[in-house]
N, C-alpha and C positions, 0 to 999 in steps of 0.2 A: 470211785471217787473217794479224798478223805477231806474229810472238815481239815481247814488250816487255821480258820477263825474265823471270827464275826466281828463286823465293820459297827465302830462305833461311833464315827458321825464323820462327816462332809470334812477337810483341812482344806483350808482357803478357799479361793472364788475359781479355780481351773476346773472342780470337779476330781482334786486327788478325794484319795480314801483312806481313812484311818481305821485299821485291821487289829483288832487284839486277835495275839496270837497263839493258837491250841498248844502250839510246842514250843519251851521256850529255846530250843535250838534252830535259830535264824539260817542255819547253811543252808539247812535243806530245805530253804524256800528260793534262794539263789537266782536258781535257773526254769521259773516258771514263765511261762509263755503262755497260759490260758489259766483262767479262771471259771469259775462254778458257780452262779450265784441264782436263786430261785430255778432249776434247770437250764439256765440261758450259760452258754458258753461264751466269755467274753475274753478278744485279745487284749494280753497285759502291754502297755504300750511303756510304761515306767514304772519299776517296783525299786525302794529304797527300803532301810531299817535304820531307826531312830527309835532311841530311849525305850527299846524294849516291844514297839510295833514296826508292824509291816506299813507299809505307804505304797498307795496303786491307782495310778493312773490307767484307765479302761478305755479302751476303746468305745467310742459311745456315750460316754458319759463327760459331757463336756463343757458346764458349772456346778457352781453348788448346787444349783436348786434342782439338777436331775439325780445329785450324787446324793443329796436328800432324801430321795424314793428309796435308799438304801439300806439309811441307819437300822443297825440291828439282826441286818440279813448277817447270814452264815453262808462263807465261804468255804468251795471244796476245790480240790486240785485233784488229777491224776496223777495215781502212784508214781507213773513213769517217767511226769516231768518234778518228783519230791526228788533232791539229791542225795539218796541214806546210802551210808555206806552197810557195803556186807556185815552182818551180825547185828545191825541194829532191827530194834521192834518197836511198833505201837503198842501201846494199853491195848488197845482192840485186838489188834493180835497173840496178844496173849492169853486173853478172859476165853474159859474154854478149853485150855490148851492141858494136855493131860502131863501129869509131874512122873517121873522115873527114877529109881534107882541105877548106880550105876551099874544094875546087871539086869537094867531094863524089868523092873519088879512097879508094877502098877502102887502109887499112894496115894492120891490124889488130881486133882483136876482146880486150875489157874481160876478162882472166882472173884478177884478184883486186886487189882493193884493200886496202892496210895501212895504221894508223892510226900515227904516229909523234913525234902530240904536234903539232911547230909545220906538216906539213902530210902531206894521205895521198900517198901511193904509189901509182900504179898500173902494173899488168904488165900488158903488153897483148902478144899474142899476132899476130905478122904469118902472112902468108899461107906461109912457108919453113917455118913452127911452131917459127921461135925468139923467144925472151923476150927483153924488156926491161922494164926499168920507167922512170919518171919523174913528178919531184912532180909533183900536182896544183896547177898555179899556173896564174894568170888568164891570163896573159900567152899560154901551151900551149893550156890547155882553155880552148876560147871559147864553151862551153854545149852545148848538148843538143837537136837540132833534130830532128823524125820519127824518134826515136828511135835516134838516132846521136850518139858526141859528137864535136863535131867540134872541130879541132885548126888551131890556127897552122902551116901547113907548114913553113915557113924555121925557127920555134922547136920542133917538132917534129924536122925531120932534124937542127938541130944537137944538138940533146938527143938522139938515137937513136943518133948516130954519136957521142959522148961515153960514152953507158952500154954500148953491146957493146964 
């Protein structure tokens, strides 16, 4: 299950639900059919998006005053029914995740990713356990192979020895 988001109160008197959303890429909430909320699997009966949230009408919940019991819970969904397309990642999946050279030479390991608008940040943790960080640009990160991302070297050590 991943978090999609958390309901932040009751819309109108039917019992919809108003979701702020973990990701602000709305596709890949699309094609959901079940939702997650306190362990209770609930069917989606109607899911919309407006002005930046999700809207869900649940099976079960059917005015305000039951949709009520809700505000603030966190919502999760199964990977299988999120629509991502091949090559995309969560943050979650990436924290963790050990960095490569392109001749497969160990640097570091993925210890948080920041979101800062024109591109994310990531810290990556070397083998001395000191930090650095550096955007996420095409040019550095050259994708994601067996589960490693692996990295431009030559763009990688002049970004490294730039950021400490």
């Amino acid at each position: 299950m991943r978090l999609i988001g958390t309901i932040v109160k009751p819309q109108g008197i039917k019992g919809e639900l108003k979701i702020y959303p973990a990701d602000t890429n709305m596709d890949i909430y699309k094609n959901l059919k079940h939702l997650s909320i306190d362990g209770n699997i609930l069917l989606v009966k109607k899911l919309s998006f407006r002005q930046g949230f999700i809207y869900a009408f649940l099976e079960g919940i059917k005015d305000r005053n039951e949709a009520e019991n809700y505000r603030n819970k966190k919502v999760y969904a199964d990977d299988e029914e999120l629509d991502i397309k091949e090559g995309t990642y969560f943050v979650d999946d990436l924290i963790g995740m050990n960095v490569v050279d392109d001749q497969n030479n160990f640097l570091g390991t993925i210890s948080d990713v920041q979101s800062y608008g024109a591109t994310d940040v990531i810290t990556i943790l070397d083998e001395n356990m000191r930090e650095f960080m550096l955007p996420h640009l095409k040019s550095i990160f050259l994708g994601i192979t067996d589960n490693q991302m692996q990295v431009n070297k030559k763009l990688f050590e002049e970004m490294r020895v730039w950021s400490e």
